[in-house]
Backbone bond lengths (Angstrom), bond angles and torsions (degrees), N, CA, C in turn:
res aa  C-N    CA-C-N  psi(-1)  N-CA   C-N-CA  omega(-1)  CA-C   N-CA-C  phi
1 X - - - 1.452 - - 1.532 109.21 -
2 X 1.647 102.34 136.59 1.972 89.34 171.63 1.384 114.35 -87.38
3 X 1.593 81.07 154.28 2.205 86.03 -178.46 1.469 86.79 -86.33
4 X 1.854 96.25 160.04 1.810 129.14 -150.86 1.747 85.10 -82.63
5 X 0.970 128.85 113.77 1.584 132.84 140.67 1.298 111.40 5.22
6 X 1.828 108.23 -79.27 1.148 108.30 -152.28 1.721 89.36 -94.45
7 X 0.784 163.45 11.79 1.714 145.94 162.51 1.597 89.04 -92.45
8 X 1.472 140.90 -17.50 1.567 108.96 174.86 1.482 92.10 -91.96
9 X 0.709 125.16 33.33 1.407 116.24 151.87 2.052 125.57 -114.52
10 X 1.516 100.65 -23.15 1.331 104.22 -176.22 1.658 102.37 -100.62
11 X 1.606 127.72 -27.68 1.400 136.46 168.78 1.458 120.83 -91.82
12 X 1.351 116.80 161.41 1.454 138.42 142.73 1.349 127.39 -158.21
13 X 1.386 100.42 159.94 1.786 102.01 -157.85 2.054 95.81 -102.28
14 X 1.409 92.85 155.65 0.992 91.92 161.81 1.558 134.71 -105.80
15 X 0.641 120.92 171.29 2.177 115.38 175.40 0.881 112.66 -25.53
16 X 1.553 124.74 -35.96 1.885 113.81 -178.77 1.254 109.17 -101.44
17 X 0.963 128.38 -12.68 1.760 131.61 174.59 2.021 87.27 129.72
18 X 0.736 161.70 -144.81 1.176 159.87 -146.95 1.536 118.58 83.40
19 X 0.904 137.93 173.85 1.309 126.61 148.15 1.256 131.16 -165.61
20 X 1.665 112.97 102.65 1.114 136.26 -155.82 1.646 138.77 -84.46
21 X 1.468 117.54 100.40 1.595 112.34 -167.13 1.289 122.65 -104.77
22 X 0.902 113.05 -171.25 2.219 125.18 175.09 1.744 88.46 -78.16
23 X 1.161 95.17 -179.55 1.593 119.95 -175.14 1.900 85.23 -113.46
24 X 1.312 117.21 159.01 1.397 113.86 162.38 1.487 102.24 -105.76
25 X 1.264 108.24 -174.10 1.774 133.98 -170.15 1.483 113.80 51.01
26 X 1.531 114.30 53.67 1.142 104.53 177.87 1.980 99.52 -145.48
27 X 1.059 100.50 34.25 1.901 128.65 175.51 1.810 111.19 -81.76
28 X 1.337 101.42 -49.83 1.858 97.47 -163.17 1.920 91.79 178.73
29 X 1.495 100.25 -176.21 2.020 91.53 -131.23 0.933 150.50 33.40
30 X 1.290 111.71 38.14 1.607 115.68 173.52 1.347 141.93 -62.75
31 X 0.978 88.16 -20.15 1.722 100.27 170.86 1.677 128.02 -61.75
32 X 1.560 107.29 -42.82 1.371 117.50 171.09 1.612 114.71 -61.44
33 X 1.655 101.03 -19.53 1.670 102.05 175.57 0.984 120.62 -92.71
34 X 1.236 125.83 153.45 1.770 129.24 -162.49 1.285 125.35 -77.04
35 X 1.313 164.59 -154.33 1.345 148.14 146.12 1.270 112.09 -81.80
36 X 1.646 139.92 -7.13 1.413 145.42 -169.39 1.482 86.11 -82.43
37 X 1.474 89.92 -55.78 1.276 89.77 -151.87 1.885 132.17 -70.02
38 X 1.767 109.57 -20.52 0.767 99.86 161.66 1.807 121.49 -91.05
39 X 1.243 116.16 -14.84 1.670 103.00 152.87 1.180 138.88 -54.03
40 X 1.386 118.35 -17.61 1.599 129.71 171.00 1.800 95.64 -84.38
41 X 0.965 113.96 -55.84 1.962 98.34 171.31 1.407 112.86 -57.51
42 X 1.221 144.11 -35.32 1.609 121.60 162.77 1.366 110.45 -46.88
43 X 1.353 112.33 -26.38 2.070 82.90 -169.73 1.400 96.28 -96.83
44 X 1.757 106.44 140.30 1.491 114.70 -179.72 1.704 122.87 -64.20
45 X 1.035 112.32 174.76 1.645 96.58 -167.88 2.094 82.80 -140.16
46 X 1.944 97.20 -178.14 1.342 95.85 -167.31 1.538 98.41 -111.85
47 X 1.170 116.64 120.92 1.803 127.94 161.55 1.631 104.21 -5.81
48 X 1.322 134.20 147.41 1.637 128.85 150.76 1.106 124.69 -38.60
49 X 1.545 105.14 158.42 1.826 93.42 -171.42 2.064 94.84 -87.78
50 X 1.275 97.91 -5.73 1.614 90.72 -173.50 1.586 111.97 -88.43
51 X 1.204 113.87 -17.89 1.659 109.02 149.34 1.064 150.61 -142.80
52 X 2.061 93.72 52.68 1.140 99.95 145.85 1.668 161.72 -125.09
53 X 1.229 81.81 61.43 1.539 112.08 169.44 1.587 113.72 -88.34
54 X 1.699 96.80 -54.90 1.423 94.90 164.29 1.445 127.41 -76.49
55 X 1.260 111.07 -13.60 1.986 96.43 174.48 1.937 88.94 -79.87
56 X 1.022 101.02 -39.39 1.728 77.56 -172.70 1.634 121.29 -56.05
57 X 1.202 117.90 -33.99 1.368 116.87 166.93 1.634 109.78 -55.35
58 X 1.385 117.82 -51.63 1.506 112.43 -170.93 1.350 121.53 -67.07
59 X 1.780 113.11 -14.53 1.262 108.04 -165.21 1.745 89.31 -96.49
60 X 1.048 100.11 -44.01 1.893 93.30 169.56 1.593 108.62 139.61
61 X 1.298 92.37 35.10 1.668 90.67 177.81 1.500 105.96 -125.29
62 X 1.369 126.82 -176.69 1.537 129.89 -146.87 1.691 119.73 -80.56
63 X 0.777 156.71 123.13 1.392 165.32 -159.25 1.468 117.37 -61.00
């Protein structure tokens, strides 16, 4: 099966299968957001556990 274009671009897995993304709302209005708050969106966070089985298939790792 081919992995999805656009999820190898928004995911990656880690060494154990994991699968690791960006935080959203941290693109444009920033100003109305606080400084906590956009330092807690730099650090990446982990996909749901309910799909990720399927992002791991799309990003291109083992089933």
């Amino acid at each position: 099966m081919k992995s999805h274009g656009g999820a190898k671009k928004r995911y990656r897995l880690t060494a154990t299968g994991i699968v690791i993304r960006a935080k959203c709302n941290k693109n444009h209005i920033l100003t109305k957001k606080n400084r906590k708050r956009k330092r807690r969106l730099r650090q990446g966070g982990y996909a749901p556990e309910t799909i990720q089985k399927t992002l791991s298939v799309m990003v291109g790792g083992r089933k």
